[in-house]
KOLNULO-148902 format. One record per atom (N, C-alpha, C): residue in one letter; chain; atom name; x, y, z negated. Coordinates in pm, 1 decimal, decimal comma. Atoms other than C-alpha are relative to their C-alpha. Layout:
{A; A; CA; {X; Y; Z}},
...
END
This chain:
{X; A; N; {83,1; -118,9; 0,0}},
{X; A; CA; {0,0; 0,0; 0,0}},
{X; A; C; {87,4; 125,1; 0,0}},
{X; A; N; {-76,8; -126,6; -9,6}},
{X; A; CA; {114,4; 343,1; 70,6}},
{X; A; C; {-101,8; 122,1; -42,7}},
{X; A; N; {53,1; -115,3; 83,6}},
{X; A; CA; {71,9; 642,8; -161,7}},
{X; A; C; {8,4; 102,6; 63,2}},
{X; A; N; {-59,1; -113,4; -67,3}},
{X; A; CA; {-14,0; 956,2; 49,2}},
{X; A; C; {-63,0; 162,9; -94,9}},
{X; A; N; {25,8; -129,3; 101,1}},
{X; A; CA; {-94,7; 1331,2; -104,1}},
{X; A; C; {-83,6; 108,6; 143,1}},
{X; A; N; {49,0; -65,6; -137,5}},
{X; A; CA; {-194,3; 1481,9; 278,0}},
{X; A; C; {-135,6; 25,4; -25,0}},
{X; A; N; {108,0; 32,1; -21,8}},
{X; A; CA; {-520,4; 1537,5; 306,8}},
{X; A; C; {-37,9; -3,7; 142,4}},
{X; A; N; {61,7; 18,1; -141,9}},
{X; A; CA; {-683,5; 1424,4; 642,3}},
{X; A; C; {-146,8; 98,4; 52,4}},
{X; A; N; {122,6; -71,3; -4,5}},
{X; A; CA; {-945,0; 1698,5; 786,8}},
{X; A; C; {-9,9; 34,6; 122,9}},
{X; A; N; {-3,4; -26,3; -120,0}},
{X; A; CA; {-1142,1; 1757,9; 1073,4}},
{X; A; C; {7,9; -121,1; 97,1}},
{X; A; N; {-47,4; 114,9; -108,1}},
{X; A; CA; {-1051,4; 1540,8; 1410,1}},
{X; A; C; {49,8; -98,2; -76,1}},
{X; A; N; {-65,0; 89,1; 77,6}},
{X; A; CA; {-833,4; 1354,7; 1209,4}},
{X; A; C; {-98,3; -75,1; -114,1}},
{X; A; N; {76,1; 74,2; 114,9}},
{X; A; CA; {-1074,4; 1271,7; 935,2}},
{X; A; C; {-86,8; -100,9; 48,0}},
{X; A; N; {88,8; 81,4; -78,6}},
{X; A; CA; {-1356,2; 1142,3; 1212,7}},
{X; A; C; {87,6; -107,8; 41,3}},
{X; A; N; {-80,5; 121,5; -98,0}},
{X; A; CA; {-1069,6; 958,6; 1380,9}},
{X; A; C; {70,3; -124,9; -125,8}},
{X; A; N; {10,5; 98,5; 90,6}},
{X; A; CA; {-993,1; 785,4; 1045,8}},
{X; A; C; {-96,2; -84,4; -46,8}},
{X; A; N; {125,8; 108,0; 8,3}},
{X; A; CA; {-1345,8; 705,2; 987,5}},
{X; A; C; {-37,1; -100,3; 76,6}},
{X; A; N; {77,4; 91,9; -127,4}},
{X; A; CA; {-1405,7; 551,8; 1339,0}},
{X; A; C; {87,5; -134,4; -37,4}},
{X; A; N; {-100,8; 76,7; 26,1}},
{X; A; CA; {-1063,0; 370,6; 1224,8}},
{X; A; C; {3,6; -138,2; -113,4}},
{X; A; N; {69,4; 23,4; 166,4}},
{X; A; CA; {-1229,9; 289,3; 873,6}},
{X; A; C; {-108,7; -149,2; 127,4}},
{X; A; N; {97,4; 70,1; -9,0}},
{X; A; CA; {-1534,4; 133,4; 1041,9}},
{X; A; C; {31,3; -113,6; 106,8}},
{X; A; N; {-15,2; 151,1; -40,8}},
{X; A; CA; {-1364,7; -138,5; 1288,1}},
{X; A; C; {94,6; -70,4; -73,7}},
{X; A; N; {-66,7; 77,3; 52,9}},
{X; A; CA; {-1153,1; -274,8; 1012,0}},
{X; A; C; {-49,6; -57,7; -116,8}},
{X; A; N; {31,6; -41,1; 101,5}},
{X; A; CA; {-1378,8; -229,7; 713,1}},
{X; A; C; {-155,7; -86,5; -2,3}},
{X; A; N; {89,4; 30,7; 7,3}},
{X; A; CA; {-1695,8; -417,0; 606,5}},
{X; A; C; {-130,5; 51,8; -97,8}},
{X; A; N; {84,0; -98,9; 108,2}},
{X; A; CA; {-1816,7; -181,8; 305,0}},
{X; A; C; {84,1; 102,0; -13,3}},
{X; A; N; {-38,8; -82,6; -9,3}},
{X; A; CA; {-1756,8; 117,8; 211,2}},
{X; A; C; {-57,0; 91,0; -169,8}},
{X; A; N; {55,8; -65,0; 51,8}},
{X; A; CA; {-1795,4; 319,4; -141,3}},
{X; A; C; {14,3; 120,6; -72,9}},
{X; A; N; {-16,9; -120,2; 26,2}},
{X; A; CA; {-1827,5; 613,7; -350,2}},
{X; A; C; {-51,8; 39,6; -221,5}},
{X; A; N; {26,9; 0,5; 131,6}},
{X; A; CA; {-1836,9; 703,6; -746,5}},
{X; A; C; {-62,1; 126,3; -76,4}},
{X; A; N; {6,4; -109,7; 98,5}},
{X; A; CA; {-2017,5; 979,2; -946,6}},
{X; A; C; {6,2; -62,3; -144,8}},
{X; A; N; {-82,6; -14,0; 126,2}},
{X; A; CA; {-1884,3; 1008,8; -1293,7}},
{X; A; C; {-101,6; 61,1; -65,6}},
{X; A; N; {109,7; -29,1; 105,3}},
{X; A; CA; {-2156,5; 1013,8; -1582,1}},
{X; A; C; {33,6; 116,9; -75,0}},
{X; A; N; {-26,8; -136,6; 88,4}},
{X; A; CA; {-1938,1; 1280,6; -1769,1}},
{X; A; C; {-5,2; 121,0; 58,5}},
{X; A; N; {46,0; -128,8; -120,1}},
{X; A; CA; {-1987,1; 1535,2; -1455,4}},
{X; A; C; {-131,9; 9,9; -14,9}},
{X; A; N; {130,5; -19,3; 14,8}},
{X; A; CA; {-2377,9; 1497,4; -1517,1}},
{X; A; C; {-96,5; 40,7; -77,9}},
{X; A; N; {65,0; -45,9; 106,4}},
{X; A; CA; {-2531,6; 1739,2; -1705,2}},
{X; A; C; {-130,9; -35,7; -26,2}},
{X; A; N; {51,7; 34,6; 72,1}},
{X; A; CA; {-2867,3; 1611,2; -1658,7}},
{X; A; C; {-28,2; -151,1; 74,9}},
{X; A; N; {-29,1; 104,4; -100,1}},
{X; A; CA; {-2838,0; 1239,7; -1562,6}},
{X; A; C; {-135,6; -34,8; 116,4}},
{X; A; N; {163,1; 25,7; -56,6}},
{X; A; CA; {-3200,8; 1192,4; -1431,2}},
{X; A; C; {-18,6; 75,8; 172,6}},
{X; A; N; {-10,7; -116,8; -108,9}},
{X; A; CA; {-3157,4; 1536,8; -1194,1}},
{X; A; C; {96,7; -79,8; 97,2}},
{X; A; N; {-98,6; 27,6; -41,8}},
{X; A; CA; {-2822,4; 1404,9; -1075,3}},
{X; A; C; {6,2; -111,8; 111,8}},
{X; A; N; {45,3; 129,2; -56,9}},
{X; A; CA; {-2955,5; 1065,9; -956,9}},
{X; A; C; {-103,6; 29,9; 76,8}},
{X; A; N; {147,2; -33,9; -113,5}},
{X; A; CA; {-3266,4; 1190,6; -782,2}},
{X; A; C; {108,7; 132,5; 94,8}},
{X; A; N; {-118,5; -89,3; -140,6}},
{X; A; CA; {-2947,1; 1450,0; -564,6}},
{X; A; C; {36,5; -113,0; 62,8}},
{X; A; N; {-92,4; 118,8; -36,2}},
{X; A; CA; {-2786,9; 1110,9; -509,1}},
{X; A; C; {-94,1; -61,0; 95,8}},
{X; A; N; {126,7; 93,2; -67,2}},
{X; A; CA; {-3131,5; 948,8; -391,8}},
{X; A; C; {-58,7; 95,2; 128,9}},
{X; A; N; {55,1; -74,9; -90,4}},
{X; A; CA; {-3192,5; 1248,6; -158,6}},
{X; A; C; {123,0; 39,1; 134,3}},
{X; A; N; {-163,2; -30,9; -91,1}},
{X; A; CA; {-2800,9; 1281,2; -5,2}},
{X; A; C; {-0,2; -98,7; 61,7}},
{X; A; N; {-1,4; 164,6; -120,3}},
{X; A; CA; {-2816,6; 923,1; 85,8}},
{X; A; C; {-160,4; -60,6; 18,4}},
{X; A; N; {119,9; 30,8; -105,1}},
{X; A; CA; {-3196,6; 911,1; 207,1}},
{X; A; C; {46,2; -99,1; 106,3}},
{X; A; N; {-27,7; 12,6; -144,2}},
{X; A; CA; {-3078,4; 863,5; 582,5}},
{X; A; C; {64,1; -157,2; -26,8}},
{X; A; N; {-59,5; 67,3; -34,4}},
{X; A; CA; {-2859,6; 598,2; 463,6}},
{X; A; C; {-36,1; -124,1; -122,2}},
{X; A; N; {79,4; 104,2; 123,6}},
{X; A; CA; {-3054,3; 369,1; 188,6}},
{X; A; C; {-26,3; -115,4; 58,8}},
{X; A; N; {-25,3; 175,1; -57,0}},
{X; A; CA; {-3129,6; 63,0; 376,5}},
{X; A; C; {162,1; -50,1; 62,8}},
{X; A; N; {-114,5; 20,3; 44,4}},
{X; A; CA; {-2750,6; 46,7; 346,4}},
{X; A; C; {74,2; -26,8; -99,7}},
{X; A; N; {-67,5; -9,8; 179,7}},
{X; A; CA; {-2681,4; 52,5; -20,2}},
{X; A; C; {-40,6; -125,9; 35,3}},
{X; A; N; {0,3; 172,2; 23,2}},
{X; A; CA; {-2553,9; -286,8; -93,0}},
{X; A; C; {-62,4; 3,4; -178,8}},
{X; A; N; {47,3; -3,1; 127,8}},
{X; A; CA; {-2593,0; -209,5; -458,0}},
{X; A; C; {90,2; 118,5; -93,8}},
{X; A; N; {-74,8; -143,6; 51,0}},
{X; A; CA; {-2493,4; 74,2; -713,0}},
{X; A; C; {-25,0; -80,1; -158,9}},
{X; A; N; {-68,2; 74,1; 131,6}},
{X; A; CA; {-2334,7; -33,8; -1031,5}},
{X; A; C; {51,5; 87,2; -137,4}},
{X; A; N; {-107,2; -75,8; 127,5}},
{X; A; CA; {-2196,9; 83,6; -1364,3}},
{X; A; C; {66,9; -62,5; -45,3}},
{X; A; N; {-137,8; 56,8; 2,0}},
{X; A; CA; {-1847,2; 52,6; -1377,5}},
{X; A; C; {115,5; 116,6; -74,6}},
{X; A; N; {-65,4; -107,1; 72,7}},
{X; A; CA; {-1572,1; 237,0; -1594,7}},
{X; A; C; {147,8; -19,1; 107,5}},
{X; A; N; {-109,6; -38,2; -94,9}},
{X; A; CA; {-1295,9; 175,7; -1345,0}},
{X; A; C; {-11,8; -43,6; 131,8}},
{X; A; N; {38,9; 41,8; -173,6}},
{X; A; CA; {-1264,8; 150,9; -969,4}},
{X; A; C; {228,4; 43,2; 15,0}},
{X; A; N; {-120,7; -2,2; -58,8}},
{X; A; CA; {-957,8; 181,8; -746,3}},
{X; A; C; {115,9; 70,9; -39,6}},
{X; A; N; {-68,4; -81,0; 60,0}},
{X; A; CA; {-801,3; 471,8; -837,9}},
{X; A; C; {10,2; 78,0; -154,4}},
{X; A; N; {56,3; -49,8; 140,0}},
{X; A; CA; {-921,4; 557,3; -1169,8}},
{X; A; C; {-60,3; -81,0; -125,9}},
{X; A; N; {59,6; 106,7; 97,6}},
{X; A; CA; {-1021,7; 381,9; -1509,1}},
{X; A; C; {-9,9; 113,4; -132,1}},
{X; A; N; {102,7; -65,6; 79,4}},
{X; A; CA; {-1260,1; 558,7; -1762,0}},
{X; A; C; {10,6; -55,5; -149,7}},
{X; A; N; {-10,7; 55,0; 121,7}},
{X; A; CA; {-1149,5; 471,1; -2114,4}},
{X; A; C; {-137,0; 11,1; -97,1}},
{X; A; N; {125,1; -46,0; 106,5}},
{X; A; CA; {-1518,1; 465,9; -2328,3}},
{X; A; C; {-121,6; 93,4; 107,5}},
{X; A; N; {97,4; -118,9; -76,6}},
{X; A; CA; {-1690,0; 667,9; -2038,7}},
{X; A; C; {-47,8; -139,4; 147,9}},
{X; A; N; {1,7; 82,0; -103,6}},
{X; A; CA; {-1839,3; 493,1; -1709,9}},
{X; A; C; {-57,5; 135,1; 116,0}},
{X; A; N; {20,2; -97,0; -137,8}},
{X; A; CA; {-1954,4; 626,7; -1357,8}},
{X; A; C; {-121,4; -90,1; 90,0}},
{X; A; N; {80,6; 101,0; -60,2}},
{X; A; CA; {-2212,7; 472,5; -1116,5}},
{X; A; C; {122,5; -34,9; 148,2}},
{X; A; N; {-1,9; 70,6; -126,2}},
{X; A; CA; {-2076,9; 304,5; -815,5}},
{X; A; C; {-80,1; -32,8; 104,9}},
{X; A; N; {126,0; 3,6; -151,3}},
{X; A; CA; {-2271,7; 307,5; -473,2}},
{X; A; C; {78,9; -118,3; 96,2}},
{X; A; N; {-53,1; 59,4; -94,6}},
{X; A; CA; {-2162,1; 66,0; -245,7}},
{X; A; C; {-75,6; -23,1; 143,6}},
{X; A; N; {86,8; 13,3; -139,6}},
{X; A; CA; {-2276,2; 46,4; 138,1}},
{X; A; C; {42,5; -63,7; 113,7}},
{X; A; N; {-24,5; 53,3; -106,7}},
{X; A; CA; {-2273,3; -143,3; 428,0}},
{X; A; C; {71,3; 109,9; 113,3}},
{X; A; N; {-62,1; -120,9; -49,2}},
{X; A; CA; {-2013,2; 48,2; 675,8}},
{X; A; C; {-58,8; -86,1; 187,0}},
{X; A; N; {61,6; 47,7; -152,7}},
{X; A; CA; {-2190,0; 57,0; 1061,9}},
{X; A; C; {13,9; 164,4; 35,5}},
{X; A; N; {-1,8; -111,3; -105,4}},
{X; A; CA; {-2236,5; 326,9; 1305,6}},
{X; A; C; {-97,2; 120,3; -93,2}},
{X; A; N; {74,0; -80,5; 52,7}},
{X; A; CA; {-2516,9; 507,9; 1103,4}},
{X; A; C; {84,6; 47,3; -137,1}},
{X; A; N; {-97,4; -31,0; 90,8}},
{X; A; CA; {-2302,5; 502,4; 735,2}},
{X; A; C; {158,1; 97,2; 44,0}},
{X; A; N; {-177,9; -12,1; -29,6}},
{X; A; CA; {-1979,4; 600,1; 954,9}},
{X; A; C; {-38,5; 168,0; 30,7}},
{X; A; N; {33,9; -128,0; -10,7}},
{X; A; CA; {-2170,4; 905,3; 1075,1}},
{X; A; C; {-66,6; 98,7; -144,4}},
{X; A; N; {-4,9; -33,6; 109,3}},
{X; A; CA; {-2274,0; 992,5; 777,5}},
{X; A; C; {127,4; 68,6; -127,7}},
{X; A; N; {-150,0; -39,8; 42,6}},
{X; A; CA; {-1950,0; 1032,6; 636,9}},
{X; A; C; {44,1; 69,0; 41,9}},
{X; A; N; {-48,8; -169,5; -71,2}},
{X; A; CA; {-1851,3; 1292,6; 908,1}},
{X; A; C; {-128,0; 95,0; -15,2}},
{X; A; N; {104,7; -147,1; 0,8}},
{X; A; CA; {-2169,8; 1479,2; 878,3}},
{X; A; C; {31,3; 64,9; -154,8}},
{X; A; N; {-47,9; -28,2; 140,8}},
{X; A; CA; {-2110,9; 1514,5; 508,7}},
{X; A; C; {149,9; 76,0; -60,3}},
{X; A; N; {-133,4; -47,8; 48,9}},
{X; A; CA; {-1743,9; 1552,6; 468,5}},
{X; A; C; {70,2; 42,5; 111,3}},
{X; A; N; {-68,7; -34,7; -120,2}},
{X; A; CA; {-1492,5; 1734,7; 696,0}},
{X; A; C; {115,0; -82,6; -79,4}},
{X; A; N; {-205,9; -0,8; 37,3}},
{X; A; CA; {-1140,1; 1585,3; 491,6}},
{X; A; C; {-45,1; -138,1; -150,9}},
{X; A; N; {23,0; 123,2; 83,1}},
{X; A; CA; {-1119,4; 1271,7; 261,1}},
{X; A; C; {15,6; 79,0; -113,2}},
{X; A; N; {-38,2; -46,5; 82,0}},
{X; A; CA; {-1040,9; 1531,9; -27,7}},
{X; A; C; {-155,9; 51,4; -40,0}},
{X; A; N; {120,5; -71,2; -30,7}},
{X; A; CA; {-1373,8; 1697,3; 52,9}},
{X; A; C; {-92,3; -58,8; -98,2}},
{X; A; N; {83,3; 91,8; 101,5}},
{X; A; CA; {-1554,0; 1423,9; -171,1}},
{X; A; C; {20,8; 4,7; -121,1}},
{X; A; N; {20,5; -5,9; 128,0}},
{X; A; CA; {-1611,7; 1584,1; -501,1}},
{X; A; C; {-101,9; 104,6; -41,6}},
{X; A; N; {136,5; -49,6; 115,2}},
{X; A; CA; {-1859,9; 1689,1; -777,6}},
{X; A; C; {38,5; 164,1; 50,0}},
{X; A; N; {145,0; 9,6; -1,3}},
{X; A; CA; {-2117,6; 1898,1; -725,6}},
{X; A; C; {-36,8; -37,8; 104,0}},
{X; A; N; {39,9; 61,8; -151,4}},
{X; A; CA; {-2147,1; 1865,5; -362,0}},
{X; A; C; {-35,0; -168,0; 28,1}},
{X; A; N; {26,5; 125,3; -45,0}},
{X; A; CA; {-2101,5; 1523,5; -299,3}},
{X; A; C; {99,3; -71,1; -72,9}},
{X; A; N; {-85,4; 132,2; 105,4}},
{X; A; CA; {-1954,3; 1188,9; -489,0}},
{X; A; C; {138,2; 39,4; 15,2}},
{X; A; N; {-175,4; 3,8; -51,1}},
{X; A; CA; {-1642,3; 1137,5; -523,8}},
{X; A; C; {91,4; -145,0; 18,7}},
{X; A; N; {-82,8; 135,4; -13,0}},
{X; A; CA; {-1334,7; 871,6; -459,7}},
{X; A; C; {-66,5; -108,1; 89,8}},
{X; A; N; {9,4; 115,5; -111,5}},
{X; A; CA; {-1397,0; 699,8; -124,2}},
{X; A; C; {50,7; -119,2; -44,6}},
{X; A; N; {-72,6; 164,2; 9,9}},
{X; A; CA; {-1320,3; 337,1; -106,2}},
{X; A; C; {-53,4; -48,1; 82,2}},
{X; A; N; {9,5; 41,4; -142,9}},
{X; A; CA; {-1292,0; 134,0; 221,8}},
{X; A; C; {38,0; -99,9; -58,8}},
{X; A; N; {-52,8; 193,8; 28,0}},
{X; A; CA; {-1302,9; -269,6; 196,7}},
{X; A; C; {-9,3; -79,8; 137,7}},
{X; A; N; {13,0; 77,2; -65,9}},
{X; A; CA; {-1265,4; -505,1; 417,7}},
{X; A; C; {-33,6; -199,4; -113,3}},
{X; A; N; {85,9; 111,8; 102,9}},
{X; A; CA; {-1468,9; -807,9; 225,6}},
{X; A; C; {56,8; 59,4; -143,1}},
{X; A; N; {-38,2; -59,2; 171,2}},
{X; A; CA; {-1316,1; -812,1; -138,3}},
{X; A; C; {122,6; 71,6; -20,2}},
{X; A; N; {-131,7; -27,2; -1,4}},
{X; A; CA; {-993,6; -657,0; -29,5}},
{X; A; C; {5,0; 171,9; 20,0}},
{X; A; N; {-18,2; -188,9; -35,0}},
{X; A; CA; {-925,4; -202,2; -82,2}},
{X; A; C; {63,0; 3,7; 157,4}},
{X; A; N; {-86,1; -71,5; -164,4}},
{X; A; CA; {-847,2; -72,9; 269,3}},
{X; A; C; {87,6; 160,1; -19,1}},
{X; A; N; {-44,0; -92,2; 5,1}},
{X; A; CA; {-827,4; 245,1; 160,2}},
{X; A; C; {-59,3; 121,3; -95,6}},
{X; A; N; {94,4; -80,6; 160,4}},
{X; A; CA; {-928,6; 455,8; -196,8}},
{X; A; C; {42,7; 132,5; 10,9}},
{X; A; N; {33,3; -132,7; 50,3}},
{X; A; CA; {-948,5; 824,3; -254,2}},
{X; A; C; {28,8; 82,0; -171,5}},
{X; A; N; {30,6; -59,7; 122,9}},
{X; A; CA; {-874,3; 993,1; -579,4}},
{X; A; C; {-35,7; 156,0; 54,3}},
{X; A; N; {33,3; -87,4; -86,9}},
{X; A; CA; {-1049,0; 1315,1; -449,5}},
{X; A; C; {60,3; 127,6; -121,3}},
{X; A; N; {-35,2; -71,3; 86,3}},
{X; A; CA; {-957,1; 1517,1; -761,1}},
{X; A; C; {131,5; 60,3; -16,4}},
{X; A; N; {-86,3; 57,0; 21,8}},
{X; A; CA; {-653,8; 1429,4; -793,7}},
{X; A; C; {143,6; -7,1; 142,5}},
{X; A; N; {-55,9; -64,5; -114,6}},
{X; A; CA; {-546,6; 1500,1; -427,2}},
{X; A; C; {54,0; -79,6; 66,3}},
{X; A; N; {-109,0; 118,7; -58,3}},
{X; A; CA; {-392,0; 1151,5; -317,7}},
{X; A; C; {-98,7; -144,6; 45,7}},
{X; A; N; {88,4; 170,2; -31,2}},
{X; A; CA; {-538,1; 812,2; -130,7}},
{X; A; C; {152,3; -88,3; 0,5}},
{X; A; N; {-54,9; 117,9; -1,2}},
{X; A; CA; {-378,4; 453,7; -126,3}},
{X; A; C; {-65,5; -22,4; 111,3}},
{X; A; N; {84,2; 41,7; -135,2}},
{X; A; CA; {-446,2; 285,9; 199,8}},
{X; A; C; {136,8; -120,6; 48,7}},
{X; A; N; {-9,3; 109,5; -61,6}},
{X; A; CA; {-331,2; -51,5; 397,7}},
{X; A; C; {94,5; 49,9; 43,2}},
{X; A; N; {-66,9; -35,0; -100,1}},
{X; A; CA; {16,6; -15,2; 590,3}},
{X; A; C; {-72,6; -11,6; 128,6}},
{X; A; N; {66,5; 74,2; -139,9}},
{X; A; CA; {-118,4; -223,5; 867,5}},
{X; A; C; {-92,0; 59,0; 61,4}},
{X; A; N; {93,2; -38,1; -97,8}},
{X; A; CA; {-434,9; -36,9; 896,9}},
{X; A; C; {39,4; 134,2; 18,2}},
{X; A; N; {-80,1; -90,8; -23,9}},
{X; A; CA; {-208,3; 285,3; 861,6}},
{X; A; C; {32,1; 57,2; 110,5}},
{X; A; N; {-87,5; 36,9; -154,3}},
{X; A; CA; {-28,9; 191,1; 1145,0}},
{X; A; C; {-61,6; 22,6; 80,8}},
{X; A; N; {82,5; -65,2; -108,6}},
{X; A; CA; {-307,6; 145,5; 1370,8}},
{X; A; C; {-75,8; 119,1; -23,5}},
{X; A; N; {75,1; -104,4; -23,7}},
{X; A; CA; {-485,5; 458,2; 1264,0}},
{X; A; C; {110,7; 130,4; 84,1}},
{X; A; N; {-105,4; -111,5; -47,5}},
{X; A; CA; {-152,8; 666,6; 1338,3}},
{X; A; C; {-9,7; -10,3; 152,5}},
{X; A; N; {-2,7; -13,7; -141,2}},
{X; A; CA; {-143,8; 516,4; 1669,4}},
{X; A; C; {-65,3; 37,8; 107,4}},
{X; A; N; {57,7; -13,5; -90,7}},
{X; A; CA; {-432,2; 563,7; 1796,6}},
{X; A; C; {-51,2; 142,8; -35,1}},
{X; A; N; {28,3; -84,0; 72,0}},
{X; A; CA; {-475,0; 902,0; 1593,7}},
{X; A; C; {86,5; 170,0; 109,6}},
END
């Protein structure tokens, strides 16, 4: 895995997503319970941002750590979604830059899988992703 700090935005960000979605079989995203002042409100934003893309949610979870991050005593929900042509657009209509994905606007900490395996995580806060050499490689090339 390779630690980068760049952020990807723009052309580049779409051309990672398109990159994302032929290697990738899910795809997800975390809001953080301690960002939610009132949790109820927060979850009915969540249920209205991903409308378009709800017969996609594989399932949304509560989890205190994910890829890049681990929540000592605190947790976060987890969304997880099927990654296709409709989810992939979604992701560029929403975000211009993989950094772009944080509280209030929109979730935060991408995460790209290919079955049970990270492709490629997000700490959006935090300013840095982890991601696959291999699928690296081909995104550079064809990028």
């Amino acid at each position: 895995m390779l630690m980068i700090t760049q952020d990807i935005k723009g052309k580049r960000y779409e051309a990672l997503i398109d990159t994302l979605l032929e290697h990738c079989t899910h795809f997800a995203f975390v809001e953080d319970r301690r960002r939610m002042e009132i949790e109820e409100e927060r979850l009915a934003y969540m249920d209205v941002l991903t409308e378009e893309i709800r017969w996609d949610l594989m399932e949304r979870t509560i989890v205190s750590e994910w890829e890049t991050t681990r929540l000592p005593g605190d947790t976060a929900y987890l969304y997880s979604f099927h990654i296709n042509y409709r989810t992939a657009q979604f992701l560029k209509e929403h975000g211009d830059s993989l950094f772009r994905w944080v509280h209030p606007e929109l979730p935060e900490d991408l995460m790209f899988y290919a079955r049970d395996t990270f492709v490629l995580a997000v700490c959006s806060h935090e300013a840095f992703f982890v991601v696959d050499e291999a699928m690296w490689g081909q995104y550079l090339h064809q990028a």
